[in-house]
C-alpha positions, 0 to 999 in steps of 0.5 A: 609298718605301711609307708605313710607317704604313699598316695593312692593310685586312683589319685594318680589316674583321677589327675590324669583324667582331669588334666586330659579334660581340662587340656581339651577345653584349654586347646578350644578356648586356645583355637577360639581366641586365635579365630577371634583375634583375626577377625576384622573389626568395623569402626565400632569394635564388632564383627557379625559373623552371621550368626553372632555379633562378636565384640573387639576385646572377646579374643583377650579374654578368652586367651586369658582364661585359656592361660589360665586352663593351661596353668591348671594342666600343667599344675595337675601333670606336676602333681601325678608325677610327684604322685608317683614318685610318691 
């Protein structure tokens, strides 16, 4: 009788994939919080770099989503272990 608990293997590589990406897009949106929360500020609350107007607050934001991005690679690296325990 076949095991019934096991999990396909593309399922293992198809979350390593997904959490590679996602672990990119989490660096970049990690990097680009970092550059925004340095930047100075006028007494407005924007910061012209020459090409956008970047408004105080922008850098939290990103830092949020990019914790949130983290969170999901983190979850999907559990899941391909638990994977292969199987």
């Amino acid at each position: 009788m076949p095991n019934q608990n096991h999990r396909p293997r593309w399922l293992r590589a198809l979350l390593a994939v997904v959490a590679a990406l996602t672990g990119l897009a989490a660096a970049w949106t990690s990097w680009q919080a970092w550059v925004l929360l340095r930047l100075p500020y006028n007494e407005e609350g924007r910061h012209f770099d020459g090409l956008v107007v970047h408004h105080e607050g922008t850098g939290e934001v990103l830092a949020g989503v990019a914790v949130v991005l983290w969170a999901l690679v983190s979850g999907c690296v559990v899941l391909a272990a638990r994977c292969r325990k199987g």
